[in-house]
N, C-alpha and C positions, 0 to 999 in steps of 0.2 A: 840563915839569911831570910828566906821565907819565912821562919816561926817570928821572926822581928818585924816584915813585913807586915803579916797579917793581924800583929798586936797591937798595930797603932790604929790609936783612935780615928772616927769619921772626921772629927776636928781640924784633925793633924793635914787633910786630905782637901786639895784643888779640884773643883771641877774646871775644866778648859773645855773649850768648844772648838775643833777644828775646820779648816774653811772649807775643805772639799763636800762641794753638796751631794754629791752620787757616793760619799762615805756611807756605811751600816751603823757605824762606831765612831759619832760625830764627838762625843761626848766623854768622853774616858776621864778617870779622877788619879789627880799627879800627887805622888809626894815627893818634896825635894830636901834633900837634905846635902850636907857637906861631909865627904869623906878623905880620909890618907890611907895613902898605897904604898907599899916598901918600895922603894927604889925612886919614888918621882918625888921630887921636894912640892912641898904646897900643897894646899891642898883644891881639893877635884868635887865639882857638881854632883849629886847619883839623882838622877828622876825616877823612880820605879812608876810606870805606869800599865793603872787598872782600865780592864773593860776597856780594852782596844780591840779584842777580836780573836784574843792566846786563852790558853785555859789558864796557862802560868801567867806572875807578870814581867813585862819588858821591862830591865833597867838599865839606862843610858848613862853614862860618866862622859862630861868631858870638862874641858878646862877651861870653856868660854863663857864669859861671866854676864855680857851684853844681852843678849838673844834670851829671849821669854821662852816659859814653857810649850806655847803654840807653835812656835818658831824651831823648835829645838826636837820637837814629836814628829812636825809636819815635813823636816831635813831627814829627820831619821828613815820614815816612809819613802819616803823617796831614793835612798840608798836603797833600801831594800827591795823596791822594784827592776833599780840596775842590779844586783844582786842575785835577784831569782831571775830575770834574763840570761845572765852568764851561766847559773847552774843546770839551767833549761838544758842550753848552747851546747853546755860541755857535757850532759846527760844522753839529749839527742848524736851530736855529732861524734861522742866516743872518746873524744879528746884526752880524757882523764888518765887514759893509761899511757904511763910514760914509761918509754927505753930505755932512756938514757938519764945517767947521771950527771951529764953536764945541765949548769941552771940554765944556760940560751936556750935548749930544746924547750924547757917550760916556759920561758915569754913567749918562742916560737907556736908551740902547740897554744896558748892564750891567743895567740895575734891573729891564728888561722883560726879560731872559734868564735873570735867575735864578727873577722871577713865574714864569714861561711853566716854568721847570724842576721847581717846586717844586707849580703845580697839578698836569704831567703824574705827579710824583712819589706827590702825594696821592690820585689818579685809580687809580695804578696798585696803592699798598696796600690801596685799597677793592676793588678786585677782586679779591685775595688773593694765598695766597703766591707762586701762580705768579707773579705779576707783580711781586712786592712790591722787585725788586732790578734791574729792569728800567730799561735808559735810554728817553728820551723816545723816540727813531727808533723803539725794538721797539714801544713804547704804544702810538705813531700808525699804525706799519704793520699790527700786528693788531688792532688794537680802533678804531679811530678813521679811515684811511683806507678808507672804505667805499663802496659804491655800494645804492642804491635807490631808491625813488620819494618824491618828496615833492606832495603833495595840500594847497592853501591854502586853507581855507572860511573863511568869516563870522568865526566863532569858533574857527577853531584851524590850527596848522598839523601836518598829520600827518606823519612821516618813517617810511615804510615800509623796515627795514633787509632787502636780499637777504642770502640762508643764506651763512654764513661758518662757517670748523672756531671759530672764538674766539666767537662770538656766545654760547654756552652761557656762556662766563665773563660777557659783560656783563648777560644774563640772570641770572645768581644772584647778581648784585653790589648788583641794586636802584638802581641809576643811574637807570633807567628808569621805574620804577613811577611815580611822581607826572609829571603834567604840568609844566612850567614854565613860568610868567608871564612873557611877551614884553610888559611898558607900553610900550616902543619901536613895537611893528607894532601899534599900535590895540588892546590887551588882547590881542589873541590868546593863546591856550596851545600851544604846543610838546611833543607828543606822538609819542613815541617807539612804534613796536611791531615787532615782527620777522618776517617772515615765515613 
């Protein structure tokens, strides 16, 4: 498939210009051609696309006839940005190893990896811009994997956080300021302060 590839002439080959201006690889050159697949009747788009940013090239099939080459590269990026979010997800949070042969645990383990992706996401715009683009690994290594003392009384439990360079950020974020309601540990409140 690649020695076919790389045989056709520059002729043969589209430049396209895609719209994202902070793109590297504004520019890539499409070929389209029409292929058949065993089992699918009709036939199917293939775009092989050069000089996107792969050492190999991308090639996309699909069955939609409408949608231009711009339209159809610039869908495809965008999958793939959801895409390596999820494999981030499931790389960071461990998720990938499963127990069970039932297929529920695998939606299940899915459905808690994207939760767990999507609080630490939430967590990290509230702290602002610095964070705001941040995957889950950076959130929990500077802000969340911490060490201090924690003190349980009557009514509350204290979490003394030791000086970290990030602490200023959870500090002006306001995460902290109010206590939170533990009804699990007997009322207690969950009180956060920093050293």
């Amino acid at each position: 498939m690649l020695r076919e590839i790389y045989s056709r002439p520059d002729s043969a080959w589209q430049r396209i210009s895609l719209p994202a201006l902070t793109r590297i690889y504004r520019n890539p050159k499409v070929l389209e051609t029409r292929v058949t697949l065993p089992g699918y009747e009709g036939e199917l788009r293939q775009l092989t696309v050069m000089e996107l940013g792969h050492e190999e090239p991308t090639v996309l099939l699909t069955n939609h006839r409408k949608l231009g080459p711009v339209e159809l590269v610039t869908r495809y990026a965008q999958r793939m940005l959801i895409e390596n979010g999820i494999s981030e997800a499931v790389q960071f949070f461990h998720i990938d190893a499963l127990s069970s042969m039932v297929g529920m645990k695998v939606d299940f383990d899915m459905q808690l990896t994207l939760a767990a992706s999507s609080l630490y996401r939430m967590m990290a715009q509230r702290i602002g811009r610095e964070y705001s683009h941040s995957q889950a690994k950076t959130v929990f290594r500077n802000l969340l994997d911490l060490s201090g003392k924690v003190e349980v009384t009557a009514t509350a439990v204290v979490v003394t956080i030791d000086k970290r360079a990030h602490n200023p950020y959870l500090v002006a974020s306001g995460l902290a300021n109010q206590p939170t309601p533990m009804p699990w540990f007997g009322d207690k409140k969950l009180i956060i302060q920093f050293a």
